[in-house]
MARDRENSE-549860 format. One record per residue: residue in one letter; y, x, z of N, C-alpha, C, CB in turn. Coordinates in steps of 0.02 Angstrom, whole numbers, plus 50000, padded with zeros to 5 digits. Glycine has a CB too. Example, Ala and Ser with C-alpha at 12.3 -4.5 7.8 and 13.67 -1.06 7.14 Angstrom:
2
A497165066050390497755061550390498355066050390497765056550452 S498885064250354499475068450357500025064550394499705070450286 
This chain:
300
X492656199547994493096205447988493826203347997492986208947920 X494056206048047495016206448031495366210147999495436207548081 X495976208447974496326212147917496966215947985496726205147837 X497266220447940497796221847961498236220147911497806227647984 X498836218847920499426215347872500016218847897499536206347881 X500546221147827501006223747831501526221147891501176223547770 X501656215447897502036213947964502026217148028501896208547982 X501176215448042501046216648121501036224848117500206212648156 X500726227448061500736237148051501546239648055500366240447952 X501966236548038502686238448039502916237248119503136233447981 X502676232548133503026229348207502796236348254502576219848245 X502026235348252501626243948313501836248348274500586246048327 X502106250548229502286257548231503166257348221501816262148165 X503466254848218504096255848220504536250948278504286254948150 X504176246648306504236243248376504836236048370504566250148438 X504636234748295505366229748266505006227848212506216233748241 X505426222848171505326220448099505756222648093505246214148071 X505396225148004505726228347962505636228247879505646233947985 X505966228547839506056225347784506166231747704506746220247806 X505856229447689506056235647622506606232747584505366237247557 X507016239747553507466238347518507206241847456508106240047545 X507226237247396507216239047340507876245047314507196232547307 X507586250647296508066254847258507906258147187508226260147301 X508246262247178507956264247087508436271347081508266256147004 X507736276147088508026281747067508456286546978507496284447090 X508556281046951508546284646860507996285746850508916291946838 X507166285346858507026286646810506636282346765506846291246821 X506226286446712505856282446669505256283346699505866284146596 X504746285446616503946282946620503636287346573503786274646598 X503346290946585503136295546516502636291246478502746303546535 X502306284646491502226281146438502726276746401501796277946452 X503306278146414504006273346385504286279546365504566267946445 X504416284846376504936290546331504386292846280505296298446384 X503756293246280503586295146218503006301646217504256296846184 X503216304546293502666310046311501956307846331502916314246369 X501786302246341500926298946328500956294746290500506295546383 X501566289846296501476284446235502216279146251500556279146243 X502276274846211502716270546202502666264046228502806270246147 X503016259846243503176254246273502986252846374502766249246220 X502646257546375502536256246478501816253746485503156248446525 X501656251846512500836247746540501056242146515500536246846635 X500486237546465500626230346420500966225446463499916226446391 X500906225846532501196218546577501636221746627500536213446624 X502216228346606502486230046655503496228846622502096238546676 X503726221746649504316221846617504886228646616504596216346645 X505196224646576506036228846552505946232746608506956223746553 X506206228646672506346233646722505986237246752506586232046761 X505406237646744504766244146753504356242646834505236254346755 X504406234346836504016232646877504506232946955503356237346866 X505196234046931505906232547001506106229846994506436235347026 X506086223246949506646219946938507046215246994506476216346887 X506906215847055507466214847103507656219847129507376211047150 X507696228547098507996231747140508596233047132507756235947150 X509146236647165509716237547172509966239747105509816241547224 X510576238247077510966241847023510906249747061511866238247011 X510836253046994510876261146985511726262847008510676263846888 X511566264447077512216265747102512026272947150512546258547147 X512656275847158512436279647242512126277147296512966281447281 X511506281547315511076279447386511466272847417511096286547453 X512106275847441512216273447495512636265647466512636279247544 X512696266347407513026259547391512246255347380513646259847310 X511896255747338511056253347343510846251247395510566258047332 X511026255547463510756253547539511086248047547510876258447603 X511596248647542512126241647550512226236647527512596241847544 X512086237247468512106230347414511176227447452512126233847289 X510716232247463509946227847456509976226847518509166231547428 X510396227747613510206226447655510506217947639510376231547711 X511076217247588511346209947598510986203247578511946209647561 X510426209047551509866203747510509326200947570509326208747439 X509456205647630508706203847670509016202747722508056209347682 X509626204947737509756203747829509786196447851510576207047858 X509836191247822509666184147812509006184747863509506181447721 X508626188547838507686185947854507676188347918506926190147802 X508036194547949508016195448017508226191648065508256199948029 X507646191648143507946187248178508576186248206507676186948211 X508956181548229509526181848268509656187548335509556175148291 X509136185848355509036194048419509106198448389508326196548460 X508996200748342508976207048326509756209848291508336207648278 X509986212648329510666214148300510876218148251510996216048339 X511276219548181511356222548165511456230148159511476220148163 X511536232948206511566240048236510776240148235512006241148319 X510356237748245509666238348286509036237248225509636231148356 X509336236448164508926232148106508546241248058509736225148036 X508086238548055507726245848044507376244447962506996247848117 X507436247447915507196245747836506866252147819507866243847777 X506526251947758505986255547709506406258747661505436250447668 X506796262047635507056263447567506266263947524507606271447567 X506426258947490505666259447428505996260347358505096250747420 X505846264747328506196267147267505386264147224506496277647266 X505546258847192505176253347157505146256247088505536245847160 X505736256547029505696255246968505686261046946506126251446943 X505006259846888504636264246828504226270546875505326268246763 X504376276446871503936282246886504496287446938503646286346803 X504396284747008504946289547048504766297647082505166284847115 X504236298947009504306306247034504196311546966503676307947099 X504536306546916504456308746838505156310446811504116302346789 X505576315446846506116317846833506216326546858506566312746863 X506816329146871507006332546903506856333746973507446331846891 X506626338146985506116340147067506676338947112505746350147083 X507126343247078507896345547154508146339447152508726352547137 X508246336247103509076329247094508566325147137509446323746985 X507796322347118507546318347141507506319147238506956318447098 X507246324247248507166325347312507956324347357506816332647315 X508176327247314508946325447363509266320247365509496328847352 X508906315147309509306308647343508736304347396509606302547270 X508016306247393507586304247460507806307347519506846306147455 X507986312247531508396315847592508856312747605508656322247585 X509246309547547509916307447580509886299247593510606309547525 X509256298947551509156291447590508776288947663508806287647543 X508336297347670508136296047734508456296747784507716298447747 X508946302347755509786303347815510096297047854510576305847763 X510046291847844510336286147858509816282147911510496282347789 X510106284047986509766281648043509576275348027510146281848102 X509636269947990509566262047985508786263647960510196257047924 X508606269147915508196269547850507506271447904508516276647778 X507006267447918506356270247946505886275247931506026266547947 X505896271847860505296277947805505636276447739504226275447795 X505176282147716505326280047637504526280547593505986286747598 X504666274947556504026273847499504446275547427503636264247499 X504086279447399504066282447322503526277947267503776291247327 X503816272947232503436271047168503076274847100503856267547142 X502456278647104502296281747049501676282447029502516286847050 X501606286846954501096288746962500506293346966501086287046949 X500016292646957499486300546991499736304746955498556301646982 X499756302346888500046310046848500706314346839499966309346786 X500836309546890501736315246898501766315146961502646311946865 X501176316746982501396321047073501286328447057500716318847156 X501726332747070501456340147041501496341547119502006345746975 X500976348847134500996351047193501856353247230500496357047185 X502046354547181502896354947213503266349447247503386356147157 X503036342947212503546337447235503006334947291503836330847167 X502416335747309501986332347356502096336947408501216331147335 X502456344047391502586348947459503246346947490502646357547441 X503656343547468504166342447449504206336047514504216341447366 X504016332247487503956326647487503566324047586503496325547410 X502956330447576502676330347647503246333847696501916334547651 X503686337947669504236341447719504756336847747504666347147682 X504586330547699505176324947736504756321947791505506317947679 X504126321247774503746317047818503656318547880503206316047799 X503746324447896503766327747974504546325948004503626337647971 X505046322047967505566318648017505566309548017506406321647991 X505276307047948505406302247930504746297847897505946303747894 X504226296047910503756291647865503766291947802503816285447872 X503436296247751503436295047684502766291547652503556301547654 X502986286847608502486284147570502356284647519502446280147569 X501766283547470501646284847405501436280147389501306289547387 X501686275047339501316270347290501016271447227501676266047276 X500556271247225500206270947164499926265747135499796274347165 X499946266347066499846261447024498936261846995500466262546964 X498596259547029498166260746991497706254346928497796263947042 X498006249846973497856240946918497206240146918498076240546820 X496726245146924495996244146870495586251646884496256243146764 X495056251546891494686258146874494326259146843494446260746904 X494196254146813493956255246723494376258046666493826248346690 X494156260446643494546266046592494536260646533494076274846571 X494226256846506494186252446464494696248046470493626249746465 X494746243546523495316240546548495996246046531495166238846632 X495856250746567496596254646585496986255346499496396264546630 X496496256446454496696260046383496846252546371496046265046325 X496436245546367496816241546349497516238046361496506239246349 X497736241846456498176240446440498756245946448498196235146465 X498746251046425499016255546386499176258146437499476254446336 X498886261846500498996264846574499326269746550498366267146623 X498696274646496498866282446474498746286546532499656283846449 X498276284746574497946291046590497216288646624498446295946644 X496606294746631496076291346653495886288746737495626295446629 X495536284746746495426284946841495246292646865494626279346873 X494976295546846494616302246867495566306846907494106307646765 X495866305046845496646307946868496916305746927497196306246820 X496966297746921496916295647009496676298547066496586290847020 X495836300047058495546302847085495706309847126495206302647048 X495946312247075496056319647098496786320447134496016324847030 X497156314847102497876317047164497866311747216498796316747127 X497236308547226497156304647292497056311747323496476298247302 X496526314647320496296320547369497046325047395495686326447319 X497566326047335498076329147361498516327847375498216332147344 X498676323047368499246316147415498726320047497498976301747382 X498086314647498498066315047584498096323247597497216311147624 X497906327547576497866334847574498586336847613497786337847489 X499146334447581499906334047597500046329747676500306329447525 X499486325847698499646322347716500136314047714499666325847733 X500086315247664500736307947645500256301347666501046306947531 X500546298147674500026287547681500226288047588500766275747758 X499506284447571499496281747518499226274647485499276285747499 X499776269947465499596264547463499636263947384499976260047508 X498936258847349498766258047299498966252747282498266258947292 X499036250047202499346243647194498636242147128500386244047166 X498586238447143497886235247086498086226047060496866235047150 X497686225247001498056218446970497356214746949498686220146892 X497296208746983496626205546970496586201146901496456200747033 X496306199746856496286195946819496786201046767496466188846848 X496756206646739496716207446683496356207446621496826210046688 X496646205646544496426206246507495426207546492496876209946497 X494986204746481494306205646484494076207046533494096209146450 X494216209746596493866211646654493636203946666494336215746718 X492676205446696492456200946742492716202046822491706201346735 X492316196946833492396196946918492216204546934491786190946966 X491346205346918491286212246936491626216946931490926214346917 X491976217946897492436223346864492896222646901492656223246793 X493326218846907493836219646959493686220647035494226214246955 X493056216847065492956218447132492506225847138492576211847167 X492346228647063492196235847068492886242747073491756236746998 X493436238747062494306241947089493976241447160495276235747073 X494006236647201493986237947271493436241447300494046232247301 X492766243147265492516244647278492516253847287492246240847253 X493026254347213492976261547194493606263447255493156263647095 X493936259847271494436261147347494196262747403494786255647373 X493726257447415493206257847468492866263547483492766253847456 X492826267047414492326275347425492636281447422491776276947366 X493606281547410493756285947416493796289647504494256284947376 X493866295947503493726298547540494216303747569493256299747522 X494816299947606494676294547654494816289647611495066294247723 X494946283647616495046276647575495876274647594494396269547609 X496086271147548496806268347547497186267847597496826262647527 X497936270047632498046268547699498426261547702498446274447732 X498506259247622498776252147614498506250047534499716252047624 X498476243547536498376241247471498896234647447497606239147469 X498986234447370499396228447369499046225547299500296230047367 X498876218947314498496215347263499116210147230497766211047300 X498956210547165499316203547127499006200847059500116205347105 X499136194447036498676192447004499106194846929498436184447023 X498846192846854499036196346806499676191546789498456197746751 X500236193646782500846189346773500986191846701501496190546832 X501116186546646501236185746600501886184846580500916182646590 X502386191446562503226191246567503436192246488503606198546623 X504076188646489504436190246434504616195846432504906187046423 X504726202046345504716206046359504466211346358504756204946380 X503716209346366503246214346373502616213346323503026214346447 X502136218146308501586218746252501156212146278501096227046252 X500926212346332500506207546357500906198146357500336211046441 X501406198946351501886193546322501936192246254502516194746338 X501916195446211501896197046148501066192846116501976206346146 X500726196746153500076193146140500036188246150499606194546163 X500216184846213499996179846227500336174546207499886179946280 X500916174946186501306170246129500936168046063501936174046102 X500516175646043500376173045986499546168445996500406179745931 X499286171946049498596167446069498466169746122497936167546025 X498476164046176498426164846225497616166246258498786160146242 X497656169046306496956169946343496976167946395496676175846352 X496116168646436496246166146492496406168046534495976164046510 X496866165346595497276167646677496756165146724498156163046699 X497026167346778496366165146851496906157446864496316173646957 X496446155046893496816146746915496996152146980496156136846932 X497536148947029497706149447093497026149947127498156143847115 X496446146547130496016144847165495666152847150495666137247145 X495476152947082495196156147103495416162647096494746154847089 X496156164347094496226172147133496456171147188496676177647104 X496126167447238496266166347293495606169347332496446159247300 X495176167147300494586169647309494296176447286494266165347289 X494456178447240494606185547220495026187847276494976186347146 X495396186947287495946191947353495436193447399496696187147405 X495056188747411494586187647495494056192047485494186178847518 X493796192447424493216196547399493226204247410493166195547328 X493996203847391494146211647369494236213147469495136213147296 X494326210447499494796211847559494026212547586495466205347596 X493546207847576492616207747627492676218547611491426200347548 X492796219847534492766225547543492896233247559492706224947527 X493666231347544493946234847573493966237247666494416232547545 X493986242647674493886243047732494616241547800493566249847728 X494256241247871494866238047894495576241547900494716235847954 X495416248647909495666253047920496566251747868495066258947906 X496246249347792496866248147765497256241947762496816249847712 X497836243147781498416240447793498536235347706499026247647815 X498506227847730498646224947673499376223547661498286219447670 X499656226347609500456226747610500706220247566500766234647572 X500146218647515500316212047487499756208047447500896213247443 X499666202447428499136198547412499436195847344498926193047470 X500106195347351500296191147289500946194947270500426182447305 X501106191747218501576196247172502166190647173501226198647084 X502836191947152503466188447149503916190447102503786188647204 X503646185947048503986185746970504666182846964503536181346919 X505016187646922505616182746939505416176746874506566187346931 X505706170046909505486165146858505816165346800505516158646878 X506136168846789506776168546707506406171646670507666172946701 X505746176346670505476180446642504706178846645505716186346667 X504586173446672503876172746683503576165846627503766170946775 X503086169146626502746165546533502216161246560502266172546461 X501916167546591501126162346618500816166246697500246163446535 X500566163146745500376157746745501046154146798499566157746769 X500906147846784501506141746798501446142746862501416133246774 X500916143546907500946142246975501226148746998500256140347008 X501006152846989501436160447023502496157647040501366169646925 X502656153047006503336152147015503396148547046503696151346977 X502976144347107502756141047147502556144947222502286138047111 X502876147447240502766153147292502476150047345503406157047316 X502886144247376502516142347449501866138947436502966137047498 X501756136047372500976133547363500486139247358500856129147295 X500726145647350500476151547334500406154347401500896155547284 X500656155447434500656156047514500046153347553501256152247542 X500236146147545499926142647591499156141447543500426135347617 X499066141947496498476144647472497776149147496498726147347438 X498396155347487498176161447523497996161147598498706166447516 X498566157847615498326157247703497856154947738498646154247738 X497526150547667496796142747676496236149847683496546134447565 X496406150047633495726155447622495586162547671495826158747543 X496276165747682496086172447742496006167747807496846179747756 X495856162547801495716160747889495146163747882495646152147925 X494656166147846494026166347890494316176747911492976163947827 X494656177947893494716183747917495096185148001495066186747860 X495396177548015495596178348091495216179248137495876173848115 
């Protein structure tokens, strides 16, 4: 089986490399203000899972401060005038506020010819049919995306680690995300808390059967941050993490199942190291890479 990978899917449809910019709309998390519950998902830091995105500034100062972070990585051919980016609004829940304030600063970030598409960080339970109508009215000038968080599709898992809402809820605003038409890419986390193998390669499985199935997925292994509930614990007694090896092999598993159709947007996760507890190798990126790379050969 061959994969498709976020690179080469960006290159055929937008005819360039192109790069996301981390941004951050204000908001929160209705499991952090108090309307499902308190503190966020057990392993989701301070910064609500952005912590490299832009200071809370105006769009257009955010665009500017995060292109200085990436225009480095573009090639020399490719000229500034010509450099094409993602506005990805990353941190906490970017559709758990105000309908009008929110939507008008995605308009005004898609306003900006540099800006290709835009991806929205959130979750199933704060897509209301208004903001997904909303939201598809941009998509008829500009690429809109939807991230979702789903970590796990065990409800057991999910309550342990304090999701606050059930898979079945997923479920139902998968159907109305694609309904809207929007691309919807899922984010899932291998090696949490008590899950077996089965259990986690039953996440890819329960992906595998939606209908239609994921138009992107992003896998990462369970990162253990200062900060957070799942930090907290594990200070006081630690449990067990996947070695490198073997969520390396977990990635490959999940990918035999997933179908080809979805676009793999990421395999591994990028902790910042000032905040990272456990595991030691995740702060080891190019061994983490070239890891990963041993193992998807059999997918070339």
């Amino acid at each position: 089986m061959t994969r498709y990978f976020l690179s080469d899917y960006l290159k055929d449809t937008f005819g360039t490399k192109v790069y996301k910019l981390s941004l951050q709309s204000g908001c929160t998390c209705p499991n952090r203000d108090g309307t499902l519950g308190f503190g966020g998902c057990s392993f989701c830091s301070e910064g609500g899972s952005g912590d490299f995105a832009s200071p809370l500034l105006p769009v257009r100062d955010q665009i500017e401060a995060a292109k200085k972070l990436v225009d480095a990585k573009f090639p020399r051919r490719i000229s500034e005038s010509d450099r094409k980016y993602i506005a990805y609004f990353q941190s906490f829940t970017n559709t758990y506020g105000d309908t009008e304030k929110l939507c008008a600063l995605y308009e005004e970030a898609l306003s900006f010819p540099e800006i290709a598409a835009l991806s929205v960080a959130t979750r199933p339970d704060c897509l209301s049919d208004e903001v997904l109508f909303r939201l598809s009215e941009m998509n008829r000038t500009k690429p809109v995306w939807i991230e979702l968080g789903l970590q796990t599709s065990d409800d057991k898992t999910a309550e342990r680690i304090n999701r606050c809402y059930k898979t079945e809820v997923f479920g139902e605003c998968w159907k109305r995300l694609k309904s809207a038409g929007l691309e919807g890419i899922v984010h899932i986390i291998l090696g949490l808390p008590g899950e077996s193998e089965a259990e986690m390669l039953e996440t890819a499985g329960y992906l595998a059967r939606l209908d239609p199935p994921p138009d992107g997925i992003k896998i990462s292994n369970l990162q253990i941050l200062k900060g957070t509930k799942l930090g907290e614990e594990y200070l006081k007694k630690p449990f067990n993490l996947l070695s490198l090896d073997e969520y390396a092999e977990l990635v490959c598993k999940c990918l035999d199942i997933l179908p080809e159709t979805t676009v793999i947007h990421r395999i591994t996760g990028d902790p910042p190291k000032k905040i990272l507890i456990a595991p030691a190798w995740c702060a080891d990126k190019k061994t983490v890479i070239n890891t990963l790379n041993k193992k998807l050969n059999r997918f070339s």
